[in-house]
N, C-alpha and C positions, 0 to 999 in steps of 0.2 A: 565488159568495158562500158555498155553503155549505164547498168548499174553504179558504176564506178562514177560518170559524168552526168548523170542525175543526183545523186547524193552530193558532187560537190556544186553542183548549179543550186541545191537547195541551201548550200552554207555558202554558197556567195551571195546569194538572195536576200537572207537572214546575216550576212553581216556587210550587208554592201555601202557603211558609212564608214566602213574601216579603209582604210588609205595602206598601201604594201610597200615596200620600200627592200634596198638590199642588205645582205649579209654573206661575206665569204668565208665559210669554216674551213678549218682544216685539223683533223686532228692526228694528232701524231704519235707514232709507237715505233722504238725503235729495234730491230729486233735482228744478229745477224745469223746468217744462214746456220756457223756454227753450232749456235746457243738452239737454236732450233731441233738440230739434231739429237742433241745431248736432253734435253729438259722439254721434251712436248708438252707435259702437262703444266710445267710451269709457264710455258708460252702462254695457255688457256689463260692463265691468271695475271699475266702482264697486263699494266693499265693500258689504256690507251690515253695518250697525250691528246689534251683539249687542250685550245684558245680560245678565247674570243675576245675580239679586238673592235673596240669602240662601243663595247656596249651599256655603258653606263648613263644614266637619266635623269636629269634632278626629279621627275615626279616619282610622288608614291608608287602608285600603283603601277609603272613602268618599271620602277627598282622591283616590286614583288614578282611581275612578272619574269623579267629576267633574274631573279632569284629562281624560279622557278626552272627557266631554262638551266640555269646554270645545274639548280640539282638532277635534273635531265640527263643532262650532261656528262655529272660527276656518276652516275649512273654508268652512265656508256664507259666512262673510264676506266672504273674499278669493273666492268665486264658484268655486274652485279644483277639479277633478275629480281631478288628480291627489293633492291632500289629503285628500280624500275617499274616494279610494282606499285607501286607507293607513288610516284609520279602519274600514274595513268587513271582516269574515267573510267570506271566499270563499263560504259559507255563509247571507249575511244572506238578510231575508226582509222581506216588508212588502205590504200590498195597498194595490191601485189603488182608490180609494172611488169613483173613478168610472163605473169601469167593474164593479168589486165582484170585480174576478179576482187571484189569488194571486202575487207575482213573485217568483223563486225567483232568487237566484245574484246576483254584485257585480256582474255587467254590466247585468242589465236593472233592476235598485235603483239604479243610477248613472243610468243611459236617464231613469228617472223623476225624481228629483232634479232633475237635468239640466232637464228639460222643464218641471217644475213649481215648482222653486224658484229656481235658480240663473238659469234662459232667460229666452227672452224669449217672451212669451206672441203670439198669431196678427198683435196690431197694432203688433208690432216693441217693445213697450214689458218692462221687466224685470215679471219673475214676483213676486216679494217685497220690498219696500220694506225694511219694518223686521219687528224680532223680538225680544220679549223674552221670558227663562225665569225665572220663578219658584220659590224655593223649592223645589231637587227636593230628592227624597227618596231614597235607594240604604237597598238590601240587600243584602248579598253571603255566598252562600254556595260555600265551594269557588272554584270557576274559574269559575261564572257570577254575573250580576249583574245587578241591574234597577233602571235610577234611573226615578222617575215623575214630572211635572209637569206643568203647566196652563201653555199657552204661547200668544202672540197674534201676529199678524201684521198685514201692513199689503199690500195688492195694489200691486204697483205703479203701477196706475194710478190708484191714491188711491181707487178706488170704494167699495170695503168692510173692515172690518177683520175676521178670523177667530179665536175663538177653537176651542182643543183640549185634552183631556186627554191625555198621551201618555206612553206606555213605552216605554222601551227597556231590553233584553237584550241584556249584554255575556256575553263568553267572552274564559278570558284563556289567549291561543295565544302560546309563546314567549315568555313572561314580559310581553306587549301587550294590555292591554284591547280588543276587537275590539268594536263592534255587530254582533249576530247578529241582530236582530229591530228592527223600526221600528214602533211603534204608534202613528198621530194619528186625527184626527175633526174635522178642521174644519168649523166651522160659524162663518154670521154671529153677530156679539156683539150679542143682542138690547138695545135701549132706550139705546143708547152712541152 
């Protein structure tokens, strides 16, 4: 844990003219119980339904950015690892919240991904229904970049929905906006 809040005390340090603002995702897959039963593997390969709402920017480099998210994104939807790949810093980073321990490198960021959003969780069923993002917000200084939003989910198994505040820190490698940093916090959406 404290691993975890040293490494991000140092990328708040090193981006602290960035200004964070919100975003609510949600993204969403719709899937019933039936079709579940009949078609598991095909479940695997259901997209998951993205939005994202209000994210548009007159600046350049704020459209690239959220270009960016966006193929992030479309990533998560077509369930896709090797899109995924392709979006990420050999260099990304992001912690396990539940374990509270620090993951370093695109292999074990993907590992997690993989396990926690894209998979299928212990009772065979998908990890993530739906998702929408709200309103991010990008700063971009130089070659890095930090969009921030407020984003919701939905479990696949319909049990709970999640909300998060969340940053991400791009770096732009060979003219590519990369995510170097993955920040969420999900938590149930109390009173909803």
């Amino acid at each position: 844990m404290k691993e975890c809040s040293k490494r991000s005390k140092i990328l708040a340090t090193r981006l602290s003219s960035f200004m964070l603002a919100l975003i609510a995702s949600t993204i969403s897959i719709s899937a019933q119980a039936e079709a579940e039963k009949k078609a598991p593997e095909a479940e695997q390969k259901q997209p998951i339904s993205i939005e994202i709402v209000n994210g548009i920017s007159s600046e350049n480099a704020d459209k690239e950015i959220i270009g960016a998210l966006k193929k992030l994104l479309h990533a998560l939807e077509q369930r896709s690892i090797e899109q995924l790949s392709a979006c990420l810093s050999a260099d990304v980073t992001t912690c396990d919240s539940k374990s509270g321990k620090a993951l370093y490198g695109k292999e074990a960021v993907l590992e997690h991904i993989k396990k926690n959003v894209i998979g299928k969780d212990e009772d065979g069923r998908i990890a993530v229904k739906r998702l929408v993002v709200y309103d991010p917000y990008v700063r971009v200084k130089g070659e890095t970049a930090m969009v921030s939003f407020r984003a919701t989910k939905e479990l696949g198994d319909g049990s709970s929905k999640l909300e998060s505040w969340c940053s991400e820190v791009y770096e732009r490698k060979s003219g590519d906006w990369l995510v170097l940093r993955l920040k969420t916090d999900w938590k149930p959406i109390k009173g909803k």
